[in-house]
N, C-alpha and C positions, 0 to 999 in steps of 0.2 A: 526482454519483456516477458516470453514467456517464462525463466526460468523466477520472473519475479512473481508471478500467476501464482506458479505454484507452491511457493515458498508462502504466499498468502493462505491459500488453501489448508498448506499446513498447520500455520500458527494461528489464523482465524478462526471466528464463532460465527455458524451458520443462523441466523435469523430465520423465524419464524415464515418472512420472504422466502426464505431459500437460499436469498444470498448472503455469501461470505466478506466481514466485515474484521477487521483488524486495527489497532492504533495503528499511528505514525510510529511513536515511540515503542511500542513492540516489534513491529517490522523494522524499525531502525536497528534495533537493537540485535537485530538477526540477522540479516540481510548485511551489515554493516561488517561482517568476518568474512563475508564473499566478494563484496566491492563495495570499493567507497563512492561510486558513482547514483547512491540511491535515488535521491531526487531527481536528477536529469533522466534516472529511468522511470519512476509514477510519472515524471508532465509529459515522456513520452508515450509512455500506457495508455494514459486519460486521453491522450489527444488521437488516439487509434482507437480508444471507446473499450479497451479493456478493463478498465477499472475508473470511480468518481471519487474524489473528495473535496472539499470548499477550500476555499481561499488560490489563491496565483501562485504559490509558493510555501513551501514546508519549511521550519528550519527546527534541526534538532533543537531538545527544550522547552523552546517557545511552543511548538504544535506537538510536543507527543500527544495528545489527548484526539486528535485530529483522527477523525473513521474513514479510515477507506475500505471503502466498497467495491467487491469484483463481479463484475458484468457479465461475466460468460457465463 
């Protein structure tokens, strides 16, 4: 989880908030050379309150458009 943090941090745009915000399908598309485990890692991020994004479930394609948001 952390090493997903920061891979966000990398390829993320920091808002006006402060916080850093990223597609699905950007982070997929990155993250996805390191492990194919990406999803099972954001629901367990989100559910430890490191990072938010909407819906139950990502699935490449369908949500690349999908923002997630990191918390810390």
């Amino acid at each position: 989880m952390e090493e997903m943090c920061l891979i966000i941090k990398e390829v993320g745009v920091q808002g006006r908030d402060g916080k850093i915000r990223v597609t699905f399908g950007r982070l997929f598309d990155r993250y996805v050379r390191i492990s194919d485990k990406v999803v099972g890692i954001l629901l367990r991020a989100r559910k430890h309150g490191y990072l938010d994004f909407e819906g139950e479930m990502l699935w490449q394609g369908v949500h690349d458009n999908v923002i997630i948001t990191l918390l810390e």
